[in-house]
Each structure stands twice: as structure tokens, then as C-alpha cells.
C-alpha positions in Angstrom: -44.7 -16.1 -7.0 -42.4 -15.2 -3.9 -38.9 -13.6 -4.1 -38.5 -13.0 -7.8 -39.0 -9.4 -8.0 -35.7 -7.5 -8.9 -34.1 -10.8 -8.9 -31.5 -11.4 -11.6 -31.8 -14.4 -13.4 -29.6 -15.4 -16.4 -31.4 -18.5 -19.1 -29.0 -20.4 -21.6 -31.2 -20.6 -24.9 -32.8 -18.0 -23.5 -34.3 -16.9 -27.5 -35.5 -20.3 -28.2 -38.8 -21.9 -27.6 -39.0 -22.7 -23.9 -36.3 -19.7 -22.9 -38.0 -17.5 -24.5 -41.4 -18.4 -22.6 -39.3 -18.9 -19.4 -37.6 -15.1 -19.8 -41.1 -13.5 -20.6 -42.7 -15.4 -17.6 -39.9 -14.2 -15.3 -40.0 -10.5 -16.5 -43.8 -10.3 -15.6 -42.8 -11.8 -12.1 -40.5 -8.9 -12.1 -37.2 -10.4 -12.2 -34.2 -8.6 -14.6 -33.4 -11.6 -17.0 -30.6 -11.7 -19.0 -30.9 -13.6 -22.3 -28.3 -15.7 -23.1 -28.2 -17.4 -26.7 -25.9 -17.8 -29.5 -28.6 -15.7 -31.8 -28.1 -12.4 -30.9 -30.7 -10.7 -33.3 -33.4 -13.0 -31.7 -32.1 -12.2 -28.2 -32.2 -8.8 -28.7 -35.8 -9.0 -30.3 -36.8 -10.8 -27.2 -35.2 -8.3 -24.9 -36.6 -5.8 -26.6 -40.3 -7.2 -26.0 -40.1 -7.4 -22.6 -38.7 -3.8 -22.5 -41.9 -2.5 -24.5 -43.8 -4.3 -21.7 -42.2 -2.9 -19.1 -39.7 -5.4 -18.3 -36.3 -5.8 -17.5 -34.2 -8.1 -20.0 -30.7 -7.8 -21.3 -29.6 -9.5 -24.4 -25.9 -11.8 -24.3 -24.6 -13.1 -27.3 -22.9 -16.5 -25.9 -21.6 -19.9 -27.0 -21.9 -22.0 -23.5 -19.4 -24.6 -25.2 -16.8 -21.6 -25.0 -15.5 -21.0 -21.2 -14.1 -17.5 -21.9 -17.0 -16.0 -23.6 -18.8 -17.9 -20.6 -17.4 -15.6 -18.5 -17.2 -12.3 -20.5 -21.1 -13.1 -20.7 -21.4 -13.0 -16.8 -19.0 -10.2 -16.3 -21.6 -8.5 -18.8 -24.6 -9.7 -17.1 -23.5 -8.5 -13.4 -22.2 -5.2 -14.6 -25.7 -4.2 -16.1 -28.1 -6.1 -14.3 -26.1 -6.7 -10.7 -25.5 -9.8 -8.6 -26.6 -13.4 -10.2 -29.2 -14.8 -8.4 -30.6 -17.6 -10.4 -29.5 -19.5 -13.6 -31.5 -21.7 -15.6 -29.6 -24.0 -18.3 -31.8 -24.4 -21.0 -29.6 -24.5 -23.7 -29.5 -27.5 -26.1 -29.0 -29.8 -29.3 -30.5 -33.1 -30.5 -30.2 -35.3 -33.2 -32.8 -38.2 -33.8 -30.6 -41.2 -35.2 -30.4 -44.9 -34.0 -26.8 -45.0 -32.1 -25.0 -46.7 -34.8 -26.1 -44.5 -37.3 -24.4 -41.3 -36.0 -20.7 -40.8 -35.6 -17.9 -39.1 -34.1 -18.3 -35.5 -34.6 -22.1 -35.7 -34.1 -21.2 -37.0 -30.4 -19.1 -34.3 -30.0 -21.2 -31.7 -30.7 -23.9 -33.2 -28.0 -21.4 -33.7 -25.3 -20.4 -30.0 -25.6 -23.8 -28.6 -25.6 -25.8 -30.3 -24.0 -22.9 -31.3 -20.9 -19.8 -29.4 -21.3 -21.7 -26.0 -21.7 -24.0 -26.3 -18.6 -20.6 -27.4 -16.7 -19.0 -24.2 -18.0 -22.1 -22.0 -16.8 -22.3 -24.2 -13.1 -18.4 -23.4 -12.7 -18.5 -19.7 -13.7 -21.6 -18.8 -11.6 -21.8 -20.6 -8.6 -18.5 -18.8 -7.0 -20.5 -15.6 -7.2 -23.5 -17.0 -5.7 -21.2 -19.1 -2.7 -20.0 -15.6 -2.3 -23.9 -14.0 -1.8 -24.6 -17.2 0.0 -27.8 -17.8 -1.9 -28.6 -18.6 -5.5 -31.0 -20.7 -7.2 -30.2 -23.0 -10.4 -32.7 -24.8 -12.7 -31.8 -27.2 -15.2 -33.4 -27.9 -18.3 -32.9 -32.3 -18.8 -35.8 -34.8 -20.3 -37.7 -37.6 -19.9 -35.2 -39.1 -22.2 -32.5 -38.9 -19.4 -35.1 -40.9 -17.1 -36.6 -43.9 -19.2 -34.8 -43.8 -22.7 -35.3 -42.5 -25.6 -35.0 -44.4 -29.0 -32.8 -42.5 -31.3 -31.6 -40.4 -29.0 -29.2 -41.9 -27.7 -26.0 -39.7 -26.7 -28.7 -36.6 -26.4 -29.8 -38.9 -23.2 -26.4 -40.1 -21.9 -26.0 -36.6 -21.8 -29.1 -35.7 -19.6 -28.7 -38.3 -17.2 -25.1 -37.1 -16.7 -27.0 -33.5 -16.2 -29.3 -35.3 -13.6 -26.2 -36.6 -11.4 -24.5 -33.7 -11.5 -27.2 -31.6 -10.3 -28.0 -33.9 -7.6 -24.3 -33.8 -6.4 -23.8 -30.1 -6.8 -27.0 -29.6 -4.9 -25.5 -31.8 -1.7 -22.2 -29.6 -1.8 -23.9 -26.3 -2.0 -26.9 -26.8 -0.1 -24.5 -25.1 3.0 -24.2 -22.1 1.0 -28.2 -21.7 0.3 -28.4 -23.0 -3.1 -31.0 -24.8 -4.5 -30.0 -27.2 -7.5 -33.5 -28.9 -9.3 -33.9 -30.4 -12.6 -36.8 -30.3 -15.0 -37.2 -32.8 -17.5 -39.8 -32.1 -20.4 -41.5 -34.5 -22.4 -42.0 -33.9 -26.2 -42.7 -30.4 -26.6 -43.5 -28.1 -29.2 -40.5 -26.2 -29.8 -38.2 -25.5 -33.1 -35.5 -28.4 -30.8 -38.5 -30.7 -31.6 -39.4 -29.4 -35.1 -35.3 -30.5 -35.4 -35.7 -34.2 -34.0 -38.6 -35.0 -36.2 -36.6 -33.5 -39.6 -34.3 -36.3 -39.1 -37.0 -39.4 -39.2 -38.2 -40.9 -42.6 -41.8 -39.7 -41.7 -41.7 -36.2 -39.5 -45.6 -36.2 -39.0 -45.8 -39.7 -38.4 -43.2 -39.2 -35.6 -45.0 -35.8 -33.9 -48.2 -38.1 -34.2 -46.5 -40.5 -32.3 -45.2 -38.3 -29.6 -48.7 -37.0 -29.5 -50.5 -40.8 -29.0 -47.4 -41.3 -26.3 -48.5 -38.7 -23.8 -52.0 -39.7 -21.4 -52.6 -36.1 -21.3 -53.0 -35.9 -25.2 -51.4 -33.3 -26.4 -47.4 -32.3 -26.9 -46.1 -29.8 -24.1 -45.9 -25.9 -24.9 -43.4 -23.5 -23.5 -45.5 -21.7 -21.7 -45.8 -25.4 -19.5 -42.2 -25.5 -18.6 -41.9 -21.6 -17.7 -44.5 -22.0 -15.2 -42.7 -25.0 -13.6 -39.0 -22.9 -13.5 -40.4 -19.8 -12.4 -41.0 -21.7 -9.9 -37.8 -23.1 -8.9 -36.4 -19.9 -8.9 -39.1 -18.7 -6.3 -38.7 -18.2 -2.6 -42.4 -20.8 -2.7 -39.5 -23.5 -3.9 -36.8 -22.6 -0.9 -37.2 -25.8 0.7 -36.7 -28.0 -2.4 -33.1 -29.0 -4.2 -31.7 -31.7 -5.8 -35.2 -33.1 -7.1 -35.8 -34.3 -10.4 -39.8 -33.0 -12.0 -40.9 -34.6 -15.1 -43.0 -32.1 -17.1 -44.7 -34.7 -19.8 -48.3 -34.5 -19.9 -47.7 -37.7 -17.3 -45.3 -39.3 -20.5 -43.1 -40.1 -17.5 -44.7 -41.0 -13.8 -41.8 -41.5 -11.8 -42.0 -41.8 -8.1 
């Protein structure tokens, strides 16, 4: 792909399941991707595998629900890897509970990762990006944030807040040559998934289920979602911003 080469590109959630496929993707486009996640040890192993395949990656412990290690993580990024040019906010948490069933503090902890952090990580990088005058952000919704999603209720409030916001931020920066998208996966097989089916009464009745949902037939994989950010954050995607891409095995065909 065009334009990623030396690029530095920072991913939320960047040890898990579709950051880490997203990171290693990036580092063999030859981008310098910095690996943001609350697991250190797993960032670092990640880092550390792109390194021994000639990569560039730099491991960040961060909390994105925390604005001041936010920006410590950022001041950490730029000073080893240089100026931000792309940031993919892939960082999330579900629980799989009818509404009424879940309470207070469960809420909580959804609204702060999967909204408050990627409003923390917009507000902390886009000044340095207005100041380059370029930048390109990617962020990680669903399908749930599109159609609905039964028993995930909040988890979806949240993503179609994420939608909105992108679509705004994408208007007011598109002067500044940003380019805001949104990618929404369908079920896919990632430990975030593995998570959400724990929670039902029958976990392999629920992944069959996903499974039967999708025309394609099978659940997504990582490596399906890297493809589709990588990209985004390509000069081949210049022309496109504030668009919403459903990556579902056709789950979701929205026009």
C-alpha cells in the first residue's frame, strides 16, 4: 500500500487479537508502530516480534481511560518513534447481558473504554497532527453500533456514539488533511469474543450462532480487519473520511 513506509502509527489494544494483527500488518508495510495496551508483557512480546522480523515497533504500557498517562504515552511515542501520523483506536470491553441484567458499575466501565478512552486519545493527538497538517485516524466500532445487538446493549450505545463522533471530527478536520473512517467488525474470533460468549448460558451454542448469522460462513479473523485499516491509514485511502465500512462476512450490508 501507498504512503505507509516510515509512517508512525500508534494502535490502542494494540497486544490483543485484531491490534496485534493490525501492528504486524503495518510493520511489514514499513510503518514504526507503537503498541499501545494496558498488558505490557504482551506488548513488549509483540514488539519484540516485529523487531526479530525486521520491524519497527515500540511497546507503551497505557490505560486510555486515564488522560494523563494518555499523554505521557504520546510524549513517549513521539520521542522515540517521531511525529504521529496515524492512530487507530482499537481498544475495547464487552459484556454480553440483556440491559436489565447489568448495572451501574458495569455501564461505567463500558462508557470509559469503549467512549471516554478513544475521546482521550482523539483530544491528545489530533493537536499534533493539526500542527503537521496531515494525519490519518481509524476507528475500531461494530456492526452492533449499526443494527443492534442483543445483549449488548451499552457496548453499542457506545459504538454508535463512536460513529457520530468520527463523522463530526472528520468535517472539522478535513481543512487540516485528516482523514477520520470507522470500521465496524462483525463477530470475530478474538479473546474480546471468546469474553462475550463466557457470559451466555451456552458459549458454543452462541459462537455457533454467530457463525449461522454471517452469509459468508465463517466468523472474521484479525488478519480481515488489519487488511481493511492498513488501508485507511494509506495514501490509496486519501480521498475517503468520515465513512463508515462494515467488516462482517456481509453480517451487515448497509448502503
Amino acid at each position: 500500500m501507498k504512503g505507509l513506509q516510515d509512517k508512525v502509527i500508534i494502535v490502542t489494544g494494540g497486544a490483543g487479537g485484531i491490534g496485534s494483527a493490525t501492528c504486524k500488518r503495518l510493520a511489514q508495510e514499513g510503518a514504526k508502530v507503537a503498541v499501545l495496551d494496558m498488558n505490557l508483557d504482551a506488548a513488549q512480546a509483540l514488539a519484540a516480534d516485529i523487531q526479530a522480523n525486521h520491524g519497527k515497533a515500540l511497546a507503551v504500557q497505557c490505560d486510555i481511560t486515564n488522560r494523563e498517562v494518555v499523554d505521557q504515552a504520546i510524549q513517549k511515542t513521539q520521542q522515540e518513534l517521531g511525529a504521529i501520523d496515524g492512530l487507530v483506536n482499537n481498544a475495547g470491553w464487552d459484556v454480553f447481558k440483556p440491559f436489565i441484567k447489568t448495572n451501574a458499575a458495569e455501564w461505567e466501565r463500558l462508557i470509559q473504554i469503549n467512549l471516554v478512552g478513544m475521546l482521550n486519545m482523539h483530544h491528545a493527538v489530533l493537536p499534533f497532527m493539526i500542527e503537521k497538517n496531515s494525519g490519518r485516524i481509524v476507528n475500531i466500532a461494530s456492526d452492533a453500533a449499526r443494527v443492534g445487538s442483543s445483549g449488548e446493549a451499552v457496548y453499542a450505545a457506545c459504538k454508535g456514539g463512536l460513529l457520530s463522533f468520527s463523522k463530526t471530527l472528520a468535517r472539522e478536520h478535513s481543512r487540516n488533511n485528516i482523514t477520520i473512517n470507522v470500521i465496524c467488525p462483525g463477530p470475530t474470533d478474538t479473546a474480546l469474543l471468546a469474553g462475550v460468549t463466557e457470559g451466555a448460558s451456552n458459549p458454543e451454542k452462541l459462537r455457533e450462532a454467530f457463525t449461522r448469522a454471517i452469509p459468508l460462513g465463517r466468523l472474521g479473523q484479525p488478519d480481515d480487519l488489519a487488511s481493511t485499516i492498513a488501508f485507511f491509514l494509506s495514501d490509496d485511502a486519501s480521498f475517503i473520511t468520515g465513512q463508515v465500512l462494515s467488516v462482517s462476512g456481509g453480517l451487515t450490508m448497509s448502503g
